[in-house]
C-alpha positions as CSV (number, residue, x, y, z in Angstrom):
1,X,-69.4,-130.7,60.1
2,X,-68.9,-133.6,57.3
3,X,-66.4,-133.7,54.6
4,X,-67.4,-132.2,51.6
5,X,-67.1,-133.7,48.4
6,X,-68.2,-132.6,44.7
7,X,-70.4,-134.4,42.6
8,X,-69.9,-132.6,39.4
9,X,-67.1,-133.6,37.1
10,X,-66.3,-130.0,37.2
11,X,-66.0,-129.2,40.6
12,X,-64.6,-132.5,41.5
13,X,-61.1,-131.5,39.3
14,X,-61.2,-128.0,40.9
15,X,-61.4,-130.3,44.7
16,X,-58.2,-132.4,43.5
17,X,-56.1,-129.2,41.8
18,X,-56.2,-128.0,45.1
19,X,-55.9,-131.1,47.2
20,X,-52.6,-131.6,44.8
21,X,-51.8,-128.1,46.0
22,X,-51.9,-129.1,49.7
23,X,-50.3,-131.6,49.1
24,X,-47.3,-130.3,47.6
25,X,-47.7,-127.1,50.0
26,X,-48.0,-129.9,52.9
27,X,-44.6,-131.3,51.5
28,X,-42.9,-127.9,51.2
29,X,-43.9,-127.0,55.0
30,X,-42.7,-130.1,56.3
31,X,-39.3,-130.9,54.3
32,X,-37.9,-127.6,52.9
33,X,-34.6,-129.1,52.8
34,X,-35.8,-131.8,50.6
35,X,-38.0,-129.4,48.8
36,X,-35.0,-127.2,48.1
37,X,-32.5,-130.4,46.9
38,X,-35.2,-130.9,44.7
39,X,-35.7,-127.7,42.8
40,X,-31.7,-127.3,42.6
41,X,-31.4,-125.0,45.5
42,X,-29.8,-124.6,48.7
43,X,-30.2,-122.5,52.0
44,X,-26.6,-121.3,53.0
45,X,-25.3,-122.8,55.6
46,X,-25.2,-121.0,58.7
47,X,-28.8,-119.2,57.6
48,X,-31.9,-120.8,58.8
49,X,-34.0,-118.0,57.2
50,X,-33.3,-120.3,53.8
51,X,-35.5,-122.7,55.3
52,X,-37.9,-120.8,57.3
53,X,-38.3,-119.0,53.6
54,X,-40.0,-122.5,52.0
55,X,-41.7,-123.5,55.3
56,X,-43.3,-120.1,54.8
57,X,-44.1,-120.9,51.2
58,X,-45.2,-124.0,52.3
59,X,-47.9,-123.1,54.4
60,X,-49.3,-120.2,52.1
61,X,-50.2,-123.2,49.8
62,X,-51.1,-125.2,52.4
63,X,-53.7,-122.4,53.9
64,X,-54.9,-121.4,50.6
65,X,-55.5,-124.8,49.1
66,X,-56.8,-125.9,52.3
67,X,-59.3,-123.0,52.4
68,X,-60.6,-123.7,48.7
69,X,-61.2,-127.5,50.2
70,X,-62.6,-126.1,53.2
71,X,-64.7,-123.9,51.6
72,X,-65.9,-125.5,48.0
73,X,-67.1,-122.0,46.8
74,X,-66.4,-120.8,43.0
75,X,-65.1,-117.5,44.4
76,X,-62.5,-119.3,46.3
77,X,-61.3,-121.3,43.7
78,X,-61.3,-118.4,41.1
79,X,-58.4,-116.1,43.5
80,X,-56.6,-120.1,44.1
81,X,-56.9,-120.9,40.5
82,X,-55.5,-117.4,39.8
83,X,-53.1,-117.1,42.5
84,X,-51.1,-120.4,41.1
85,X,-51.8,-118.8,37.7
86,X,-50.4,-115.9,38.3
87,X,-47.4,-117.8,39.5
88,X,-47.3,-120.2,36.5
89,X,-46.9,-116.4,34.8
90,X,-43.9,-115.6,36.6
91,X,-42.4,-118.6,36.0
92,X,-42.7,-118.5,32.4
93,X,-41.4,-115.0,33.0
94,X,-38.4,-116.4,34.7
95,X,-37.7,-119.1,31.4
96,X,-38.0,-115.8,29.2
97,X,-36.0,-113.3,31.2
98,X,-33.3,-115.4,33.3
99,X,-32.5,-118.0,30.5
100,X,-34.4,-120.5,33.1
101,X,-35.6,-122.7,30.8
102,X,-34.5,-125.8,32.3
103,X,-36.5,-129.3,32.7
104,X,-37.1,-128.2,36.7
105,X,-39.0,-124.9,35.5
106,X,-41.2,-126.6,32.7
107,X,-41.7,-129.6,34.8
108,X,-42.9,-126.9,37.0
109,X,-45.2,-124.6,34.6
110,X,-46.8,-127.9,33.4
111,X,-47.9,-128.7,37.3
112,X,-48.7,-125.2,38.0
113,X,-50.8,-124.6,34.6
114,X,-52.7,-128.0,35.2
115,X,-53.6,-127.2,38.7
116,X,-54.5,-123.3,37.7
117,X,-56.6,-124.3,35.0
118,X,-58.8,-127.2,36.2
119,X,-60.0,-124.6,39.3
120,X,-60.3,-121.9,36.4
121,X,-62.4,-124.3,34.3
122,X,-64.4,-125.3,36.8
123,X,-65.4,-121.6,37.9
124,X,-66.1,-120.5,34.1
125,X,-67.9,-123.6,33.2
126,X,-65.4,-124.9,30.9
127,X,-66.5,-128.4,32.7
């Protein structure tokens, strides 16, 4: 099996939305503590479940970002594009209900809209 890469324009910013995913997925996995410093949080101490939490995170991302690479099919990258959507909803959700509008959370919205929306584009031929 060879490594797949896109041609189109299109599909190529749907390849990298996810291979940003991974990344940060692959950076979640492997340093939660780090992860969680940066996003203002912390596990209590005592409680490794904290951290076992954002691993777990962490490799959702990772499997479902790595599938879409994997796999290069529309399909897969409409449910990823509308998986991180869904979460860019909840986090505009979280600005609006639990006063969270801080510069982490729309630092965060922007990255999560970008990467939802060029594997949305790509699947309805916005292109």
């Amino acid at each position: 099996m060879e490594f797949y890469f896109p041609t189109e324009l299109g599909e190529q910013l749907a390849f990298l939305s996810a291979a940003a995913a991974a990344l940060i997925g692959c950076f979640v996995l492997f340093a939660p503590g780090l992860t969680l410093k940066a996003l203002g949080l912390t596990a209590a101490e005592g409680r490794p479940e904290g951290l076992g939490a954002a691993r777990s995170i962490g490799g959702l991302i990772v499997g479902f970002a790595g599938t879409a690479l994997l796999l290069a099919q529309p399909t897969v990258y409409l449910a990823f594009g509308a998986a991180v959507g869904l979460s860019a909803f909840a986090r505009v959700l979280s600005i609006m209900s639990d006063h969270g509008g801080t510069w982490r959370n729309l630092l965060l919205l922007v990255v999560q809209a970008v990467i939802a929306s060029l594997a949305l584009a790509y699947v309805f031929g916005l292109t």
